[in-house]
VEXDREN-2710 file (C-alpha; in Angstrom, 1 decimal):
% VEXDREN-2710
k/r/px/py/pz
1/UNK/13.5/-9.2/27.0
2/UNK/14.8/-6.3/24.6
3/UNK/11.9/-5.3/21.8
4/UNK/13.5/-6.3/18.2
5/UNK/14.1/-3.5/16.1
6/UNK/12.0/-3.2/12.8
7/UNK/12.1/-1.4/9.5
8/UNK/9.1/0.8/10.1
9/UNK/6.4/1.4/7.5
10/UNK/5.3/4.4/5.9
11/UNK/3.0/5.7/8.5
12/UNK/3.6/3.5/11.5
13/UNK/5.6/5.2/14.2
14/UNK/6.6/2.3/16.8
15/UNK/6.1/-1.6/16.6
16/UNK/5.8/-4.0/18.7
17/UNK/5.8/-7.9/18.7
18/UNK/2.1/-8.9/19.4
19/UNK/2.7/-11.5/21.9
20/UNK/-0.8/-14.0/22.6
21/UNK/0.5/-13.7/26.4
22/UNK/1.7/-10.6/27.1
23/UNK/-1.1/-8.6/25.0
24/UNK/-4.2/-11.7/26.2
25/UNK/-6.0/-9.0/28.0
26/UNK/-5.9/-5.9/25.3
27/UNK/-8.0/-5.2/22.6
28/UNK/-8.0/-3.5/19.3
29/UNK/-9.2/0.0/19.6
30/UNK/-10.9/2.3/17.6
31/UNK/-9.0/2.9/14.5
32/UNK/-9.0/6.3/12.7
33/UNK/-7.0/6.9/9.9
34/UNK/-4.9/10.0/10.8
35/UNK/-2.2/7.8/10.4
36/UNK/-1.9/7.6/6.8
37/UNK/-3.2/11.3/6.3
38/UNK/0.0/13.1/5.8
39/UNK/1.2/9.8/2.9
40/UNK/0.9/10.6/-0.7
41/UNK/1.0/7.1/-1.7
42/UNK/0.8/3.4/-0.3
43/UNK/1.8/0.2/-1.3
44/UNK/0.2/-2.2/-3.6
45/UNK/-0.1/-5.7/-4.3
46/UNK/-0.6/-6.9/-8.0
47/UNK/-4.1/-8.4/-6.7
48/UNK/-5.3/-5.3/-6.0
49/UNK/-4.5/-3.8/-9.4
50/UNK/-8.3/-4.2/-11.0
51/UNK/-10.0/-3.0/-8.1
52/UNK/-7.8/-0.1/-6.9
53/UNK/-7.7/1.4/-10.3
54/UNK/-11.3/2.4/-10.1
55/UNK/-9.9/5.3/-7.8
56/UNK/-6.0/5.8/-7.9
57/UNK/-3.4/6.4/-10.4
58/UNK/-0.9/2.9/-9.7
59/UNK/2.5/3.7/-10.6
60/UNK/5.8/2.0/-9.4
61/UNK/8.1/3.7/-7.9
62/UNK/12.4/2.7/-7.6
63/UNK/13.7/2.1/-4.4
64/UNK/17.0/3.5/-4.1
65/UNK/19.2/1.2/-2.5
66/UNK/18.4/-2.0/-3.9
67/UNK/16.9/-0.9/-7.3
68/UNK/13.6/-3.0/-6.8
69/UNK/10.3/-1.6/-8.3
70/UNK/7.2/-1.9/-6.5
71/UNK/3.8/-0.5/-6.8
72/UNK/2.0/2.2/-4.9
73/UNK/-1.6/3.5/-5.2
74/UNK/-1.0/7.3/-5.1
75/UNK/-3.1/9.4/-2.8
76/UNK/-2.3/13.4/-3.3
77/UNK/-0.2/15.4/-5.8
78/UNK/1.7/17.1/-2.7
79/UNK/4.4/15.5/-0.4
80/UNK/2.4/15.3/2.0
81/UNK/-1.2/15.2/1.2
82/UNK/-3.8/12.6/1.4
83/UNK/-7.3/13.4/-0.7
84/UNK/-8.9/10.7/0.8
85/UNK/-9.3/11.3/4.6
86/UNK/-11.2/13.8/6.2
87/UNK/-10.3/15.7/8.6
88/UNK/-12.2/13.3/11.1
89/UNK/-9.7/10.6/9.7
90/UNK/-12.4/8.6/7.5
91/UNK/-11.6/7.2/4.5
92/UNK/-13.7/9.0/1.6
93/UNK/-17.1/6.9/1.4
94/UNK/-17.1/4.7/-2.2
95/UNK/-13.4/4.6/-2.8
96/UNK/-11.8/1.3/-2.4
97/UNK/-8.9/0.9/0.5
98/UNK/-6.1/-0.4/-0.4
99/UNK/-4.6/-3.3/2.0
100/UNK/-1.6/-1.8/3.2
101/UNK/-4.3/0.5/4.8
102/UNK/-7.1/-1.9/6.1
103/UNK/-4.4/-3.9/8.1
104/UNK/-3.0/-1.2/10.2
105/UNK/-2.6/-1.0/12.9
106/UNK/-0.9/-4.5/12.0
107/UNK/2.5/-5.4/10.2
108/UNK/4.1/-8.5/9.3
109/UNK/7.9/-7.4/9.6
110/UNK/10.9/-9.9/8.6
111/UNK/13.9/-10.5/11.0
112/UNK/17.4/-10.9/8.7
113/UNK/18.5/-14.0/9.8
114/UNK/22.7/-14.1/10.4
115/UNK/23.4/-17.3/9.0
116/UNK/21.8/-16.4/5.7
117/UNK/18.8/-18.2/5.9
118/UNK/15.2/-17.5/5.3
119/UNK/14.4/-14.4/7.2
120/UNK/11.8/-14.8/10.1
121/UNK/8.4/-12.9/10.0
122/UNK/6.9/-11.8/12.9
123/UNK/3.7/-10.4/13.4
124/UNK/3.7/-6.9/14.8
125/UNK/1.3/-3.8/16.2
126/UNK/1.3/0.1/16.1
127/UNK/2.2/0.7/20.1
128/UNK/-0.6/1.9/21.8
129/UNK/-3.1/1.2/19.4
130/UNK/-3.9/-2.6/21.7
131/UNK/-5.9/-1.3/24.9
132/UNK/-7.5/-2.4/27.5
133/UNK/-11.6/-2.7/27.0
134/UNK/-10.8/-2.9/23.2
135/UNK/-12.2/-5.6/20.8
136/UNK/-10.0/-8.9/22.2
137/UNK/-8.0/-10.4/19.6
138/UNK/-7.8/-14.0/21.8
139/UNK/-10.3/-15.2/24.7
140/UNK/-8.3/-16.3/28.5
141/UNK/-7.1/-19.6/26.9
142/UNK/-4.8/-18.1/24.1
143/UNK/-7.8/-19.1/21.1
144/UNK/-8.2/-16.5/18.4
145/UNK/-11.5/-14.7/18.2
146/UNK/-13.0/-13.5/15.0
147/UNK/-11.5/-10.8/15.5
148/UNK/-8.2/-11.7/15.0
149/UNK/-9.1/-14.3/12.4
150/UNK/-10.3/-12.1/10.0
151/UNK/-7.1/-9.7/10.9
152/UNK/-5.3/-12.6/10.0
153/UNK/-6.7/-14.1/6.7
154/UNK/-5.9/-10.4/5.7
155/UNK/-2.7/-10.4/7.0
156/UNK/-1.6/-13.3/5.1
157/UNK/-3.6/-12.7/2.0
158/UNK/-0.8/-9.9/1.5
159/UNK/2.1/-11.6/2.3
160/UNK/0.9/-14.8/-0.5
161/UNK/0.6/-11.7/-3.1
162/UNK/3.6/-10.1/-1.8
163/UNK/5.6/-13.0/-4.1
164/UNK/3.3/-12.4/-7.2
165/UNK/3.7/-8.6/-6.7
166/UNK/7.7/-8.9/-7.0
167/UNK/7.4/-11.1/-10.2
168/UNK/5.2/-9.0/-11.8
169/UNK/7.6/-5.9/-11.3
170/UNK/10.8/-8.3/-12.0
171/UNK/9.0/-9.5/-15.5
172/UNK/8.5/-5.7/-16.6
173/UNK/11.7/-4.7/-15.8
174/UNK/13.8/-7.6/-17.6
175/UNK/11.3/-6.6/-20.6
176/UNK/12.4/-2.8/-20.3
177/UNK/8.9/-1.9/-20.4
178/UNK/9.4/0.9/-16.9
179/UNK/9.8/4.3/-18.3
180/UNK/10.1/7.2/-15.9
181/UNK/7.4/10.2/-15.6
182/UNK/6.1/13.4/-13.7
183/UNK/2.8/13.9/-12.9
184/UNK/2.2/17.5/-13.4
185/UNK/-1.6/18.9/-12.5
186/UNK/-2.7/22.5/-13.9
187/UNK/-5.5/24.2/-11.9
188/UNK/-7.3/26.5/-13.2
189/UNK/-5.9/29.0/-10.3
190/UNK/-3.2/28.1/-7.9
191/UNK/0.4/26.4/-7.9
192/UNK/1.4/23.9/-10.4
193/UNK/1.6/20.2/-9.0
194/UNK/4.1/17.9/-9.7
195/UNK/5.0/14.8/-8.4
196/UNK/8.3/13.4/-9.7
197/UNK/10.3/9.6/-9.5
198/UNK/7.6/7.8/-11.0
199/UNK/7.4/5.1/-13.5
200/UNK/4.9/3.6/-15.5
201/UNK/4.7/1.0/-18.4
202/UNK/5.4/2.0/-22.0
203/UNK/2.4/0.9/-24.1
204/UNK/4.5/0.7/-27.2
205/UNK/7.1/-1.3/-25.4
206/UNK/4.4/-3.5/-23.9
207/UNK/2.5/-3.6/-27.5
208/UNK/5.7/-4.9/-29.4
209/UNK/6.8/-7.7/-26.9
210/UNK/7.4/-11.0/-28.1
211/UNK/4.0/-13.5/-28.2
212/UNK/5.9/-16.2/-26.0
213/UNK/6.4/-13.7/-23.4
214/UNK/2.9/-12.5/-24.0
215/UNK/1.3/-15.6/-23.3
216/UNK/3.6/-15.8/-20.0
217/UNK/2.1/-12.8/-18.7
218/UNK/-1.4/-13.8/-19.9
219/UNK/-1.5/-17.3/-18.1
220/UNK/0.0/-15.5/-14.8
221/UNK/-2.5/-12.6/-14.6
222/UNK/0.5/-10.1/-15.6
223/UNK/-1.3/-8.6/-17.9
224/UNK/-4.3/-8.1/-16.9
225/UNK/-3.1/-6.0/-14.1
226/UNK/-0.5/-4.5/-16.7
227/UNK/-3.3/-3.0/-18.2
228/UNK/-5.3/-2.5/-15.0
229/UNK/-2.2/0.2/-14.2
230/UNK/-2.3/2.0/-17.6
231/UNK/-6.1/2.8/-17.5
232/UNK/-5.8/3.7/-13.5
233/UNK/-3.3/6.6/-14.7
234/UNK/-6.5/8.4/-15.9
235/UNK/-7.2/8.7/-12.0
236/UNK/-5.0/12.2/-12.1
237/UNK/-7.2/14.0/-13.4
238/UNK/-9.6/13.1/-10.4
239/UNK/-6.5/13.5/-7.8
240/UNK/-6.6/17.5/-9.1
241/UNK/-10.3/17.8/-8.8
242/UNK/-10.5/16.3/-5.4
243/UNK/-7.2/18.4/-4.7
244/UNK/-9.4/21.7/-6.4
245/UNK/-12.2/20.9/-4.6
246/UNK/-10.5/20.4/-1.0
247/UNK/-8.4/23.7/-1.3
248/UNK/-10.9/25.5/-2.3
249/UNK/-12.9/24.0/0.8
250/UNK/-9.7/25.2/3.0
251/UNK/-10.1/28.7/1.7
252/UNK/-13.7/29.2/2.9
END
């Protein structure tokens, strides 16, 4: 039977199904994070927001063919740079990981459906990251070991937020509180950084909304991770130093 062909993630290369059956006698091997060291940013859920902002800027970014916002946690001020893995592909110690990064090498991918309905979701796997001799996901009989259960309850603690993350962006776009940026670093010595297509919430906008609309967000947790995202964009200034401190590292 053919493979299904998925949208692939930023960062993923090839998926595959994860079949109990077909994949009962591999194992999840060891897991560096290589994968994600060349992406500047990674997705967000709105749960996230309070936690993540200890360490990254959140901003939303636009996609370009349906218009949606969603939120990212961004990583490096370069294309192609991420400040927080090593060389050995560890995360830096302290700093919180982001979801979209502890479930890899796992994706839940959706399946249009022809007749219009619901799509279907499927649960899928880097190929070549299952092997044999690895930590088993499910014993002989099909049953999931821990292993897979806490995968899981991960798994599907993202998708439930995936919902409240679309509403959240939805809500501050009908208010027209998105307003586009740059991020532009300065280092003392060295090439001017800039990272443009951003957007971030207006504070004045956000300050002058109506008090119906206020309490909306309030009782929904909107605004608390409104807010969560405007302090979070102080995080720049430690995306240069980190950014300072690994070129400088680089140049011996």
């Amino acid at each position: 039977m053919a493979q299904p062909t998925f949208r692939l993630p930023p960062g993923y290369r090839q998926l595959t199904a994860l079949n109990r059956e077909v994949h009962a006698q591999l194992g999840l091997g060891p897991v560096s994070h290589h994968w994600c060291g060349r992406l500047n940013a990674v997705h967000l859920n709105a749960a996230e927001f309070a936690t993540a902002a200890t360490a990254y800027p959140i901003v939303f970014s636009q996609d370009s063919g349906s218009g949606e916002f969603s939120p990212v946690a961004v990583l490096g001020l370069r294309s192609t740079e991420n400040l927080f893995v090593n060389d050995t592909g560890e995360w830096l110690a302290h700093c919180y990981q982001p979801a979209y990064v502890r479930r890899y090498p796992f994706h839940v991918a959706e399946m249009p459906d022809a007749q219009g309905r619901a799509p279907q979701r499927l649960v899928c796997f880097e190929a070549g990251s299952l092997v044999a001799g690895g930590a088993p996901l499910f014993d002989a009989s099909g049953k999931a070991t821990p292993v897979w259960e806490g995968i899981q309850r991960l798994l599907e603690a993202i998708e439930s937020s995936r919902q409240q993350t679309r509403v959240l962006c939805k809500r501050l776009e009908s208010l027209g509180l998105f307003t586009p940026f740059e991020a532009i670093a300065m280092p003392r010595s060295g090439k001017r950084l800039r990272l443009q297509g951003l957007f971030r919430v207006d504070e004045e906008k956000l300050n002058a909304i109506s008090g119906k609309d206020l309490r909306v967000m309030l009782r929904k947790g909107e605004l608390r991770a409104t807010y969560a995202h405007l302090v979070s964009l102080e995080n720049f200034a430690k995306l240069m130093e980190l950014a300072v401190e690994r070129d400088q590292a680089a140049a011996g």
